[in-house]
N, CA and C atoms as an extended XYZ file, in Angstrom:
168
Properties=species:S:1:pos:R:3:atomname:S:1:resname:S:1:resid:I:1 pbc="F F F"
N        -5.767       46.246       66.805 N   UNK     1
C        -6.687       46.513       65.710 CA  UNK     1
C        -8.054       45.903       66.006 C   UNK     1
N        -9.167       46.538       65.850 N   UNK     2
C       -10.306       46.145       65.588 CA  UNK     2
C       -11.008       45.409       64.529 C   UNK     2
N       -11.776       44.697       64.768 N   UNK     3
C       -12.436       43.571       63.699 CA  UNK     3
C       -13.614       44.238       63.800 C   UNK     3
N       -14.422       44.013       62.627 N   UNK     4
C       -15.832       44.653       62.608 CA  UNK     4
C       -16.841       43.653       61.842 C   UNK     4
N       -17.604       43.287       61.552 N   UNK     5
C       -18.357       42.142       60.732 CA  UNK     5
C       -19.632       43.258       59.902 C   UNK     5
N       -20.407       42.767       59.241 N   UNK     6
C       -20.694       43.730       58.209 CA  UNK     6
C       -21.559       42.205       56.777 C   UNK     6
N       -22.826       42.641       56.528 N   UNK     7
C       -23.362       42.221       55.494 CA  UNK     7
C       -23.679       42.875       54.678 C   UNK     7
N       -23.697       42.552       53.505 N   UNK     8
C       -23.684       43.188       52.118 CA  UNK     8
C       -25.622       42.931       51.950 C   UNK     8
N       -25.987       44.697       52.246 N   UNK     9
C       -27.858       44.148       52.445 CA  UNK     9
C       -28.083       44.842       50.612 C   UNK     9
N       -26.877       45.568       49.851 N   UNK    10
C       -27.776       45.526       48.334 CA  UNK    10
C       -26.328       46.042       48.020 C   UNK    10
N       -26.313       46.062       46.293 N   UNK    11
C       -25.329       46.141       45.818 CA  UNK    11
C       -25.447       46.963       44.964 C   UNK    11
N       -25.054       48.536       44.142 N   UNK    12
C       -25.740       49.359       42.770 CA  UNK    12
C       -24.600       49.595       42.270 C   UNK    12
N       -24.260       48.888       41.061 N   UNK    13
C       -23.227       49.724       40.668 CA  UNK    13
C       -21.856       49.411       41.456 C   UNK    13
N       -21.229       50.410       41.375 N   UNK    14
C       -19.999       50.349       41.656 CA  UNK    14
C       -19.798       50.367       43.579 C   UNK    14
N       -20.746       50.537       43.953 N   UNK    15
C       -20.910       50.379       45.255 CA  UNK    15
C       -22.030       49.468       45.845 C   UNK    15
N       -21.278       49.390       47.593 N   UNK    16
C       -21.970       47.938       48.110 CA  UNK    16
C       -22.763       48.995       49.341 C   UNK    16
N       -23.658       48.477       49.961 N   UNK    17
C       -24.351       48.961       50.846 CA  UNK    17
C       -24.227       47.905       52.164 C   UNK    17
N       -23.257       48.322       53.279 N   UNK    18
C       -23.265       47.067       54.228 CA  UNK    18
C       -23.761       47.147       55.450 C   UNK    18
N       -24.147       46.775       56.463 N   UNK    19
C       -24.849       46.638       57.342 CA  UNK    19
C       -23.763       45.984       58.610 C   UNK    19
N       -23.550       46.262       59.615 N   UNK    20
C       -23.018       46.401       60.862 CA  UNK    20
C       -23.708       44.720       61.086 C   UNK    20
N       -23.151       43.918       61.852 N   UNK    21
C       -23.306       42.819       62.653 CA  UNK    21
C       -23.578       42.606       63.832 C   UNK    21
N       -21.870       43.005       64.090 N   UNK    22
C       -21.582       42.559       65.496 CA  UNK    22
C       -22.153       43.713       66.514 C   UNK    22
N       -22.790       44.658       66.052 N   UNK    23
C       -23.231       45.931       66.955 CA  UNK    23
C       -24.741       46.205       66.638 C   UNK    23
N       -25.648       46.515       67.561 N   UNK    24
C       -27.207       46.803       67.220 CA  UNK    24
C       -26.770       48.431       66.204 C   UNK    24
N       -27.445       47.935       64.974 N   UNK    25
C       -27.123       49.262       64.492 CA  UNK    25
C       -28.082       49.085       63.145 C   UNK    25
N       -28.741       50.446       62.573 N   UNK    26
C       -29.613       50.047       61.244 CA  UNK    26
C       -29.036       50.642       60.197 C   UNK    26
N       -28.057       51.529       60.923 N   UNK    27
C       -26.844       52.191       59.626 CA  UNK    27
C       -26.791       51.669       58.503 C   UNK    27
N       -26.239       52.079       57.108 N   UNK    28
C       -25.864       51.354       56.319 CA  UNK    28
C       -24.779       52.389       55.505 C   UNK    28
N       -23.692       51.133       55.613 N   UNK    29
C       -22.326       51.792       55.392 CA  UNK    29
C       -22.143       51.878       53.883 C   UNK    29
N       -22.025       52.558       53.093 N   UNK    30
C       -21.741       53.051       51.207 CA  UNK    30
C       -20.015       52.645       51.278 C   UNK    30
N       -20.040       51.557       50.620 N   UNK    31
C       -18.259       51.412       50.250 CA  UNK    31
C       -18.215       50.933       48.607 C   UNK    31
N       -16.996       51.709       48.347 N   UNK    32
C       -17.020       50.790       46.881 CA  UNK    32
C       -16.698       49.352       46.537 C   UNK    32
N       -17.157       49.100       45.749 N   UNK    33
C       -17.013       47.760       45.462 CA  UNK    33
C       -15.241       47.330       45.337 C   UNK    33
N       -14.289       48.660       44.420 N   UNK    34
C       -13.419       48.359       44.383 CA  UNK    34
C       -12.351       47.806       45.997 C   UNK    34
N       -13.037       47.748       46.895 N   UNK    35
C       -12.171       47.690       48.209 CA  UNK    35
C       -13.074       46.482       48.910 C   UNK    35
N       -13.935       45.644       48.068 N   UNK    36
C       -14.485       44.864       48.281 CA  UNK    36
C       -14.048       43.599       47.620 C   UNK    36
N       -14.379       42.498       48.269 N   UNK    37
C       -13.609       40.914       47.424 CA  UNK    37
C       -14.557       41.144       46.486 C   UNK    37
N       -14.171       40.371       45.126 N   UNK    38
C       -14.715       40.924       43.395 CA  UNK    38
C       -15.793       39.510       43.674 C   UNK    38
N       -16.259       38.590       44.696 N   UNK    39
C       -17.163       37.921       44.436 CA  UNK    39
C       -18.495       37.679       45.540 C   UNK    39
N       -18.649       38.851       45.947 N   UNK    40
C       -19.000       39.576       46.721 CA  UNK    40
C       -20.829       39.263       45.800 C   UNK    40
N       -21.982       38.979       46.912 N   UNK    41
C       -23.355       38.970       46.461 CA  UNK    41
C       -23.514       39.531       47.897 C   UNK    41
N       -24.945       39.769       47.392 N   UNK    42
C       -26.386       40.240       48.405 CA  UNK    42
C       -26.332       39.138       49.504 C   UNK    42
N       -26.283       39.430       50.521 N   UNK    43
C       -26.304       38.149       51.869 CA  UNK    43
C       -24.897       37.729       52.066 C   UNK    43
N       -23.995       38.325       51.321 N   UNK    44
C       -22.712       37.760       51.542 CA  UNK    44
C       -22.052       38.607       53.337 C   UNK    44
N       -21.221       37.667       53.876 N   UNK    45
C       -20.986       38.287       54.965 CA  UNK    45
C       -19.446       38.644       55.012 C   UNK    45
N       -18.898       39.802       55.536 N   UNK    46
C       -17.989       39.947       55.596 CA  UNK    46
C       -17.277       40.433       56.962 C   UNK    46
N       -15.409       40.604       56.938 N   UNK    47
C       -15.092       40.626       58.141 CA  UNK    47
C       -13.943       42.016       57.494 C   UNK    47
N       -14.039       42.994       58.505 N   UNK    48
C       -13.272       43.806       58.163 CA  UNK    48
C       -12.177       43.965       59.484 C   UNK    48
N       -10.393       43.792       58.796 N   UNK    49
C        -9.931       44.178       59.552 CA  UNK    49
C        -8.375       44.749       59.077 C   UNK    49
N        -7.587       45.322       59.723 N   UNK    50
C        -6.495       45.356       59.317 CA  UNK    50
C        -6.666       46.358       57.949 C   UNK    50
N        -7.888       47.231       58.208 N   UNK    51
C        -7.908       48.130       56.435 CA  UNK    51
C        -8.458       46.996       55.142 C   UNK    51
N        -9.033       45.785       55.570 N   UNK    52
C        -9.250       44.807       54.547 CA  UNK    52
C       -10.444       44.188       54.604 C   UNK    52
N       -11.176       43.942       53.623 N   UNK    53
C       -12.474       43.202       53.823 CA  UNK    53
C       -12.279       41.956       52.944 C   UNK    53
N       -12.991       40.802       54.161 N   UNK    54
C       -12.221       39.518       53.588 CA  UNK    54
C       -14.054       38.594       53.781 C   UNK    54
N       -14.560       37.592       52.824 N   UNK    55
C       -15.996       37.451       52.812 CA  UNK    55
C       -15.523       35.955       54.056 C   UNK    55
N       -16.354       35.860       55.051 N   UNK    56
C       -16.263       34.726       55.818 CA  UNK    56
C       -17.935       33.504       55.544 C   UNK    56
């Protein structure tokens, strides 16, 4: 399984807007909040793996 890292660059609503880390990239990934940890802010960093996003 792959690990991916990912910052939370804005938040609207029911969805998070995240941003790639570990890879040069300016993408920004649309996920819902519901599949996100519930204490989740702007600058928060996260680690996705295993189908799970966990804030490090």
């Amino acid at each position: 399984m792959e690990t991916w890292y990912y910052e939370v660059v804005s938040i609207d609503g029911d969805y998070a807007n995240l941003k790639r880390t570990d890879t040069e990239s300016e993408e920004l990934k649309l996920v819902a909040r519901a599949l996100l940890p519930p204490e989740i802010t702007e600058g928060s960093r996260l680690k996705y793996e295993m189908m799970s996003y966990s804030i490090i």
